[in-house]
mmJSON file of the N, C-alpha and C atoms, coordinates in Angstrom:
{"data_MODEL":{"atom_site":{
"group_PDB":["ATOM","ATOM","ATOM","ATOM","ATOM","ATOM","ATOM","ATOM","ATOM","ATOM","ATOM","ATOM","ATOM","ATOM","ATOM","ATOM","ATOM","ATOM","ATOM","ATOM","ATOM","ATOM","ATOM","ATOM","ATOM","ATOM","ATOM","ATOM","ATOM","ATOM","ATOM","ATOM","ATOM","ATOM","ATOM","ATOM","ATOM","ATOM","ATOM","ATOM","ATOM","ATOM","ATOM","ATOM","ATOM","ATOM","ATOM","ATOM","ATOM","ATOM","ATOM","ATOM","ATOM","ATOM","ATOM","ATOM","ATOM","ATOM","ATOM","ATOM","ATOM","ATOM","ATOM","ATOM","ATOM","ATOM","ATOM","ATOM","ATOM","ATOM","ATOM","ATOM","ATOM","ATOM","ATOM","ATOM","ATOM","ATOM","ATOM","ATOM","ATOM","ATOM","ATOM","ATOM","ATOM","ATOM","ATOM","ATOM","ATOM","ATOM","ATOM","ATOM","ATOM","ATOM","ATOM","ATOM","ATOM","ATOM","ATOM","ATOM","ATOM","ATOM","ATOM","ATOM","ATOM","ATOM","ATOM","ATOM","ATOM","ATOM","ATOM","ATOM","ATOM","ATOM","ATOM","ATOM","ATOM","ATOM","ATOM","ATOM","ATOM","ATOM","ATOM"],
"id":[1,2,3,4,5,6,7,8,9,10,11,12,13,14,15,16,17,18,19,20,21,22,23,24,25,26,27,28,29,30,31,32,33,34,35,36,37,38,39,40,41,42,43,44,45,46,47,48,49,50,51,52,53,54,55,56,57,58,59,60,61,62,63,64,65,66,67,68,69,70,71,72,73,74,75,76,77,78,79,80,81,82,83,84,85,86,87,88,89,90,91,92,93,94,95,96,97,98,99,100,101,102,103,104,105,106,107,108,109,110,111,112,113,114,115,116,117,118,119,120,121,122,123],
"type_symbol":["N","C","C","N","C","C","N","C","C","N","C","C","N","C","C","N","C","C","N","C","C","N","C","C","N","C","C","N","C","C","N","C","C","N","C","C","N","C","C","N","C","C","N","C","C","N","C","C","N","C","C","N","C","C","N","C","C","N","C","C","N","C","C","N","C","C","N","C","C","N","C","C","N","C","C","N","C","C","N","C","C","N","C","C","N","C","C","N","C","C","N","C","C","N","C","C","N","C","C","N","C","C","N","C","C","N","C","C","N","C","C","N","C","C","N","C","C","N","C","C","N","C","C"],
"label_atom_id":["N","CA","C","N","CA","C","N","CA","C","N","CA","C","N","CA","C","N","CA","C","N","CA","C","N","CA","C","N","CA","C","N","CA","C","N","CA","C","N","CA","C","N","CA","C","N","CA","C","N","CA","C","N","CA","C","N","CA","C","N","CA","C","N","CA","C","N","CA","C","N","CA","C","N","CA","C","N","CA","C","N","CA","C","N","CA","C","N","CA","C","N","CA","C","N","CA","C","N","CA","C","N","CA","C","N","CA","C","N","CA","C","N","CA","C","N","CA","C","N","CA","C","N","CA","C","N","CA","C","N","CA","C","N","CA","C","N","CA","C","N","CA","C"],
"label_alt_id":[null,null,null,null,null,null,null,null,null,null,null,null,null,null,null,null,null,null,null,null,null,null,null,null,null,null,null,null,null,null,null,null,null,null,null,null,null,null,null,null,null,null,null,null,null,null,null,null,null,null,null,null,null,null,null,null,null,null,null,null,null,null,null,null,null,null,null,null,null,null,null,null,null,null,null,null,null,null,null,null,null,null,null,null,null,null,null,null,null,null,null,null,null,null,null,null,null,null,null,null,null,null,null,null,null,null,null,null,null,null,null,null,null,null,null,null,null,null,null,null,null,null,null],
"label_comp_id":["UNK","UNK","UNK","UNK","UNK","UNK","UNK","UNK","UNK","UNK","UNK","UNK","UNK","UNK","UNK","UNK","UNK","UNK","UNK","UNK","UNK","UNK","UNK","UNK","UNK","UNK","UNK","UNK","UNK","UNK","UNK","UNK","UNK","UNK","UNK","UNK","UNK","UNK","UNK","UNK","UNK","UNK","UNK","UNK","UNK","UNK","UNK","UNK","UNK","UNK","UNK","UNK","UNK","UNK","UNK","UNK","UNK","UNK","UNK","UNK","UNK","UNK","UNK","UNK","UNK","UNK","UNK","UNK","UNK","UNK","UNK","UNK","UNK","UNK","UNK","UNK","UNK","UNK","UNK","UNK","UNK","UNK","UNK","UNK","UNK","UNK","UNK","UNK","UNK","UNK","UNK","UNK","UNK","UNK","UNK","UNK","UNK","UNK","UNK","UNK","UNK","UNK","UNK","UNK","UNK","UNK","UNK","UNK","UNK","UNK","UNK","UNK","UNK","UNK","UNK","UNK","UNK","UNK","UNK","UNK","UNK","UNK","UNK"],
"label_asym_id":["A","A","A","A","A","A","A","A","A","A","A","A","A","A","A","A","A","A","A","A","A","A","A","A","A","A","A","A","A","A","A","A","A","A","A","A","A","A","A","A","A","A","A","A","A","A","A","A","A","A","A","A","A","A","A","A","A","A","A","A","A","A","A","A","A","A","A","A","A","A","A","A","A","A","A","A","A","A","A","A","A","A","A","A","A","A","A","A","A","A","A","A","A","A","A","A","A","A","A","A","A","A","A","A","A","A","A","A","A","A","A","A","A","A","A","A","A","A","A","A","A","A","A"],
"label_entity_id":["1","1","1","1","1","1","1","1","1","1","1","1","1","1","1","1","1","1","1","1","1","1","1","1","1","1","1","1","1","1","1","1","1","1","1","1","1","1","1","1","1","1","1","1","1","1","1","1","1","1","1","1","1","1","1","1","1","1","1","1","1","1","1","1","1","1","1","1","1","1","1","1","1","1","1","1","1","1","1","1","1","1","1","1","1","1","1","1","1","1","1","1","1","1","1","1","1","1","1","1","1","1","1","1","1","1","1","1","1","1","1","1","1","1","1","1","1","1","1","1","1","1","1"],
"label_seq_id":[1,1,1,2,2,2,3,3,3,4,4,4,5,5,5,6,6,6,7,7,7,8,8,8,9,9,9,10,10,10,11,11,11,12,12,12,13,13,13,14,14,14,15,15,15,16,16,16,17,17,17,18,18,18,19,19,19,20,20,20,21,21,21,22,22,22,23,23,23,24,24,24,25,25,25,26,26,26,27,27,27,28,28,28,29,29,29,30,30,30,31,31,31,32,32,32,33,33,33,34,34,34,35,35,35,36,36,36,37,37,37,38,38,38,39,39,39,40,40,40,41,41,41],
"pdbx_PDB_ins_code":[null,null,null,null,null,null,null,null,null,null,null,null,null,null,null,null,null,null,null,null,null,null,null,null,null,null,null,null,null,null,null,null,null,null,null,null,null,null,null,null,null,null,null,null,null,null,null,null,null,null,null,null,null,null,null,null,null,null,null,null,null,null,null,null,null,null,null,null,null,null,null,null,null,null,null,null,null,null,null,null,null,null,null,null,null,null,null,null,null,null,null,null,null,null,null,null,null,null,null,null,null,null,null,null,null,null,null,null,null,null,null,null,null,null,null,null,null,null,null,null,null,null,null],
"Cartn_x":[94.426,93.851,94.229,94.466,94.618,95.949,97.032,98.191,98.641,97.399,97.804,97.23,96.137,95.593,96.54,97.164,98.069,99.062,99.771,100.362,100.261,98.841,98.937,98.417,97.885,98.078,99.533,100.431,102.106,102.126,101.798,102.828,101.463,100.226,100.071,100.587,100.696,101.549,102.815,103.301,104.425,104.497,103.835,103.37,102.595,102.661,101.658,102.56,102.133,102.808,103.194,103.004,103.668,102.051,102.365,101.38,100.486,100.714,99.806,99.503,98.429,98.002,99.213,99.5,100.526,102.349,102.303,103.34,103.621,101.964,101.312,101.621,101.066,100.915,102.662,102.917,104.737,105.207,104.942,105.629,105.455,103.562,102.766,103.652,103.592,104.712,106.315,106.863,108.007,108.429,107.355,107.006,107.059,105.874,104.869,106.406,107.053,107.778,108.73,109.485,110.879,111.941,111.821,112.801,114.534,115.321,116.693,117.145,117.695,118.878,119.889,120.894,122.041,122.958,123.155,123.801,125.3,126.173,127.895,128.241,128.553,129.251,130.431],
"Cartn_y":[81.454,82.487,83.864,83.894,85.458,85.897,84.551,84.664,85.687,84.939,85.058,86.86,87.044,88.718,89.433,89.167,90.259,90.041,89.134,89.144,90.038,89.778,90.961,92.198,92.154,93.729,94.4,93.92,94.539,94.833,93.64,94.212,95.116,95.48,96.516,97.925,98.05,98.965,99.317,98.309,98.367,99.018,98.753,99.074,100.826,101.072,102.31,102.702,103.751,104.784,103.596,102.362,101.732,101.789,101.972,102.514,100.931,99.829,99.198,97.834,96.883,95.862,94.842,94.696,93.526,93.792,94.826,94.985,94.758,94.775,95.1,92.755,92.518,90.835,90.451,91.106,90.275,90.589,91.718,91.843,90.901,90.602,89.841,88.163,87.76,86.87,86.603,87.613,87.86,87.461,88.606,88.217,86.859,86.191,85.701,83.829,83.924,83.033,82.861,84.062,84.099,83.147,83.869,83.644,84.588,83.848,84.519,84.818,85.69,86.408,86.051,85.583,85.079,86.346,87.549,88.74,88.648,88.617,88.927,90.271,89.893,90.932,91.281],
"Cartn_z":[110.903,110.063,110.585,112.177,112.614,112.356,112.361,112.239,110.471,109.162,108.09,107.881,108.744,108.234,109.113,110.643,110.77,109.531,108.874,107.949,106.9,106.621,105.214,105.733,107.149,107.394,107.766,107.875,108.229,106.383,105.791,104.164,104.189,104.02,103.847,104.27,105.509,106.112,105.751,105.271,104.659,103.16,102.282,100.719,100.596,101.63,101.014,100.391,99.623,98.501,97.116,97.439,95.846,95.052,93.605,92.616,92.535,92.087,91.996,92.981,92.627,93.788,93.512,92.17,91.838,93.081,92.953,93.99,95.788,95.957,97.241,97.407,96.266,96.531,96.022,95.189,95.776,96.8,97.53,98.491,99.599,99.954,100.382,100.156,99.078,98.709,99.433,99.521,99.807,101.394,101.855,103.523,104.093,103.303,103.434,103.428,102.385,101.568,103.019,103.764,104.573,103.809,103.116,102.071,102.712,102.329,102.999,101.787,101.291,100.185,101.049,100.971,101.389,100.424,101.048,100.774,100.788,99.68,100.338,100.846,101.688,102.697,102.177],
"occupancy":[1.0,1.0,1.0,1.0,1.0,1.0,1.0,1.0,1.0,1.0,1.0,1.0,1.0,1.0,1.0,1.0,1.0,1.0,1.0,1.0,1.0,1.0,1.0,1.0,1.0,1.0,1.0,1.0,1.0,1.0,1.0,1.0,1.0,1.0,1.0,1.0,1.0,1.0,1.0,1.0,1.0,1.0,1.0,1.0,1.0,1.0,1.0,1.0,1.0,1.0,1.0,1.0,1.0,1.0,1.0,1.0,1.0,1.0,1.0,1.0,1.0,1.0,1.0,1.0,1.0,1.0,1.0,1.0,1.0,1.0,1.0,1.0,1.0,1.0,1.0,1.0,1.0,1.0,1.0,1.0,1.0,1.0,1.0,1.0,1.0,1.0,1.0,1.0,1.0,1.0,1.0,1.0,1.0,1.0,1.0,1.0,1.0,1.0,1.0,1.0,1.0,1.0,1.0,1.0,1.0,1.0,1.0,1.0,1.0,1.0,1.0,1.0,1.0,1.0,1.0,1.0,1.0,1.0,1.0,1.0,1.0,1.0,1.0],
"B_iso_or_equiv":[0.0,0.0,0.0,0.0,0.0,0.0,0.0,0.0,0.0,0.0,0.0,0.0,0.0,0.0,0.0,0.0,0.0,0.0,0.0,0.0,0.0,0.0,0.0,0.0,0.0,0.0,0.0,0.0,0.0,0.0,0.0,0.0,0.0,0.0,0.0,0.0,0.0,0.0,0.0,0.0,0.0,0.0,0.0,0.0,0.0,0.0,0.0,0.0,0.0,0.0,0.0,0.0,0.0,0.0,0.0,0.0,0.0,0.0,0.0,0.0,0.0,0.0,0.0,0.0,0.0,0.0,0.0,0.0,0.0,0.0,0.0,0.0,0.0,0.0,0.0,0.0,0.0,0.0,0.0,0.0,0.0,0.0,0.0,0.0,0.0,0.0,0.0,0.0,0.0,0.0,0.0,0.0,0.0,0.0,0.0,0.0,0.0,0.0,0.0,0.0,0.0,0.0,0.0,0.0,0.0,0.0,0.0,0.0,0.0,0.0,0.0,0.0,0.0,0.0,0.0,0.0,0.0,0.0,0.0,0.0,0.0,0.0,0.0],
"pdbx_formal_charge":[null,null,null,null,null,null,null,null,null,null,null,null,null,null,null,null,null,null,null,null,null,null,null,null,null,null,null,null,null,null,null,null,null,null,null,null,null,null,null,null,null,null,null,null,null,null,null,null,null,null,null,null,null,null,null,null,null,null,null,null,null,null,null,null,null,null,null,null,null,null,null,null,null,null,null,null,null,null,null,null,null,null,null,null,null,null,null,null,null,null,null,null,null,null,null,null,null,null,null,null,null,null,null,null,null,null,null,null,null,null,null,null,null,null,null,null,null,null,null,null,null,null,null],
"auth_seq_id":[1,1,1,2,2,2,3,3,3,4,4,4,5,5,5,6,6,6,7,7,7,8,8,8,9,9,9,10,10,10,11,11,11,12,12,12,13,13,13,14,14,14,15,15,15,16,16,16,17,17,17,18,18,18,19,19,19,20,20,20,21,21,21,22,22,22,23,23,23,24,24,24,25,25,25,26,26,26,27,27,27,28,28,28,29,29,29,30,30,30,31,31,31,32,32,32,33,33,33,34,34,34,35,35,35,36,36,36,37,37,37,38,38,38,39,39,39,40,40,40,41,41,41],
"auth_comp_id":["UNK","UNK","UNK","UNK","UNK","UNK","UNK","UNK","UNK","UNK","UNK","UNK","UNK","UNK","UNK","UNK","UNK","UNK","UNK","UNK","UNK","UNK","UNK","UNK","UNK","UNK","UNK","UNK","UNK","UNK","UNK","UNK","UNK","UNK","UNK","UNK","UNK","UNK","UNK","UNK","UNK","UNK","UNK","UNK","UNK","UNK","UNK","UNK","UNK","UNK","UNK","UNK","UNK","UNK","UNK","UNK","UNK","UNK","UNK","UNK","UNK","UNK","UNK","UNK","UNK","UNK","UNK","UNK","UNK","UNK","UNK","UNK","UNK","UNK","UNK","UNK","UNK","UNK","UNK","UNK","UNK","UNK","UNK","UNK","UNK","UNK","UNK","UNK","UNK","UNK","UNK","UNK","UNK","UNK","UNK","UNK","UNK","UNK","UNK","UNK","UNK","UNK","UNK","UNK","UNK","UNK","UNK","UNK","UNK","UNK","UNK","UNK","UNK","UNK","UNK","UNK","UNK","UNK","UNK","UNK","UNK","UNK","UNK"],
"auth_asym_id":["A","A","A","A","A","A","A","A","A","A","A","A","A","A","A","A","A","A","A","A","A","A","A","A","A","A","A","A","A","A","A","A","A","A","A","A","A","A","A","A","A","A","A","A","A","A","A","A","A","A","A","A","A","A","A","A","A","A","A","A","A","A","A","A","A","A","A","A","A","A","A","A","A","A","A","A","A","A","A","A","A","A","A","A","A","A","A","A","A","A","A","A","A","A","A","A","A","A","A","A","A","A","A","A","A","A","A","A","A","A","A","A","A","A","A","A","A","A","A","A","A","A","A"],
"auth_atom_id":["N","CA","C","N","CA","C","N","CA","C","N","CA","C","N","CA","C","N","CA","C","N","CA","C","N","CA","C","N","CA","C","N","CA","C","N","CA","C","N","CA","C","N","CA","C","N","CA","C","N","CA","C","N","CA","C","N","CA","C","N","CA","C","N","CA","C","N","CA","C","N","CA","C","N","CA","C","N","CA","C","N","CA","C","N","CA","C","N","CA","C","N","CA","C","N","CA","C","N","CA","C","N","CA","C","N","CA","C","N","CA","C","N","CA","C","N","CA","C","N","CA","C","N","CA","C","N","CA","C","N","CA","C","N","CA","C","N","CA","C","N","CA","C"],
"pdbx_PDB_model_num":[1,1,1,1,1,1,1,1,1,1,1,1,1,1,1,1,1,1,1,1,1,1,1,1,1,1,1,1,1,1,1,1,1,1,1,1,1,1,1,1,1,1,1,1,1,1,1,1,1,1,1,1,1,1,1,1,1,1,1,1,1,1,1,1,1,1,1,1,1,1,1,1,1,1,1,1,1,1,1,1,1,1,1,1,1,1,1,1,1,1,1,1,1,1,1,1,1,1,1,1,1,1,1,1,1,1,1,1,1,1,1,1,1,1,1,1,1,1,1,1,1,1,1]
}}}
């Protein structure tokens, strides 16, 4: 559980300035997923 609230306290830290909560929880998502974009170089 302590592991998952530092979690959403970094994407909060991360999110200030975005306008609504729906953005704040994809990002939360995003983090959360470690999800890789496999980027071409």
């Amino acid at each position: 559980l302590e592991a998952i609230n530092g979690l959403i306290q970094a994407v909060k830290r991360r999110a200030r300035g975005y306008r609504t909560t729906k953005n704040l929880i994809n990002m939360a998502y995003l983090i959360a997923g470690k999800l890789d974009f496999m980027l071409p170089t």
